[in-house]
Steps between C-alpha positions, in 0.01 A plus 500: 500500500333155469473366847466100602359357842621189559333269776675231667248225553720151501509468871356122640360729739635163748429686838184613376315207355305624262576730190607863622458630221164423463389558860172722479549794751345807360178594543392365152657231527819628356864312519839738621625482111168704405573771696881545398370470115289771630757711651684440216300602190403811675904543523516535138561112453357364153614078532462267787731194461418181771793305618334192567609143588472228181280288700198768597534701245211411366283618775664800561423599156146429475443671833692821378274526209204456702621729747647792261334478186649572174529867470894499543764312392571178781764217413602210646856332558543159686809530720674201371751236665685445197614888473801427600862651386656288185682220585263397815199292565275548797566210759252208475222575786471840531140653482595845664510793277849629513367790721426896438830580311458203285151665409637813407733360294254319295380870354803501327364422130167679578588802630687790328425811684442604876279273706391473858521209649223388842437184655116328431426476898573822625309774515712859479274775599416799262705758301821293493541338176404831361787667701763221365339532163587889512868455628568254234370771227659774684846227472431423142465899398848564676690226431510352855578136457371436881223234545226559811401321838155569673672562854205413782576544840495130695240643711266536213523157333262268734742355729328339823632322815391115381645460114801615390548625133794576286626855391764659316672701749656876303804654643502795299695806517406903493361533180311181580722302209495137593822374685376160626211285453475196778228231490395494854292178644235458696464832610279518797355764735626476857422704829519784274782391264565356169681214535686303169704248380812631272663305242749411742278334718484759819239635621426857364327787735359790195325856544176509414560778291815296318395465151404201236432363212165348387647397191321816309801576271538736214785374275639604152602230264879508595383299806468183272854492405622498871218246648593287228927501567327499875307141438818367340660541769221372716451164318852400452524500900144322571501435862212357520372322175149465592454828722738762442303825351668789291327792719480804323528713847912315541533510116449893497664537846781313332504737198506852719783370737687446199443795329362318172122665572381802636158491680354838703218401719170681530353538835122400450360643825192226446449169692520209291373148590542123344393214507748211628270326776144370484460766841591768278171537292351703770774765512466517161125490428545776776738749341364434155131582659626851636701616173127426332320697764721811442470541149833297350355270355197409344216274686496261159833485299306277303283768409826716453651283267212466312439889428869472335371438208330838438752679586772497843250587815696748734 
């Protein structure tokens, strides 16, 4: 089974300031992306494609061949305004990407088997694309259409008392098959408790232990011909011309409540941390530092990466 990583790298990174994806926190001087290719190859993955934005894209690909080398196969696709359904034209001032789902959808002519699917800025912890990579073989071999959600417990995912961060919120059911997927705002840490915004506006108190997506997704191809009916639908009721984002966290959710998709999440059991504020490099720097220290991952992915080409390093 040929298996595709694609990395979601056209953020503006606004709240940040700087490129994210970029951002040297390992040791080495690696970027988050390196360390999901990483993950990833040793998962069984053989192609890396780069969603990046038209206007950097440039710089993200000379960095990536710096950073990784050429030993494997890495592409590039801009995530482009103008991809758009027939009929439409995007509206005159927009620079925003159309958001996450958008991304996604942009695979469409590039992809033609199973693919996971990560964001550029986050950082995932070990073992867990390897686990999604496994259920989507083990789904492929028995004819399981189902696609697959990292599921990290809110506890686990970096969220402090003086930031608040966005998270798709499961509701799943006993045989953790996704019921509900809510994009919760500025999720904060109070006295003890989460605290949220819903999509209705009121305040939110979570369990820790309630789980999440990361946007670490596993999908088959059939996902394409929903996310695509899905940003139809989207762009013929533009709310907000300039701002309004096809998220792939409401598009799925969407897709499960309506029975169109099927997606059974996978408890990771791992912290995971991001980047969305400048104050979040430490945290990071921190929790990439310690999954060096015990073994995970190498001191120099450079060095990794560079091996490749005699042969896949273990």
């Amino acid at each position: 089974m040929r298996l595709t990583l694609a990395i979601l790298a056209a953020g503006r990174s606004a709240r940040f300031g700087r490129s994210k994806q970029l951002e040297p926190v390992g040791p080495s001087g690696e970027a988050l992306f390196e360390y999901t290719v990483y993950d990833a190859i040793r998962a069984g993955c053989d192609r890396v494609i780069l969603v990046t934005p038209p206007r950097d894209a440039e710089l993200l690909r000379t960095a990536a061949e710096i950073r990784l080398g050429t030993s494997f196969q890495v592409e590039f696709l801009a995530q482009e305004l103008e991809d758009v359904p027939a009929g439409f034209r995007p509206p005159g001032g927009r620079l925003k990407p159309w958001g996450t789902g958008h991304a996604v959808l942009a695979l469409r002519d590039r992809v033609d088997g199973p693919f996971i699917v990560a964001n550029s800025d986050d950082f995932y912890g070990p073992g867990v694309i390897e686990r999604l990579a496994g259920r989507l073989k083990d789904a492929r071999m028995t004819g399981d259409p189902s696609h697959f959600l990292a599921g990290y417990e809110l506890q686990n995912t970096g969220i402090v008392a003086d930031r608040g961060v966005n998270r798709g919120v499961c509701g799943v059911d006993a045989s953790l098959i996704l019921e509900r997927l809510e994009e919760v705002t500025e999720i904060r840490a109070v006295n003890g408790d989460l605290l949220g915004v819903g999509i209705d506006g009121e305040e939110r108190s979570l369990r820790p232990e309630r789980l999440c997506s990361m946007n670490l997704w596993a999908f088959q191809t059939s996902i394409f011909e929903h996310l695509s009916a899905a940003f139809e639908r989207f762009h013929a009721r533009l709310r907000d011309p300039i701002e309004s984002e096809f998220l792939l966290s409401e598009a799925v959710g969407t897709l499960v409540e309506t029975g169109r998709s099927r997606v059974r999440v996978v408890p990771t059991g791992v912290a995971a941390v991001g980047l969305t504020h400048p104050d979040d490099v430490a945290a990071v720097e921190s929790g990439v530092s310690l999954a060096v220290a015990v073994g995970d991952y190498p001191t120099d992915l450079g060095e990794w990466f560079e091996e490749r080409k005699g042969g896949i390093p273990r």
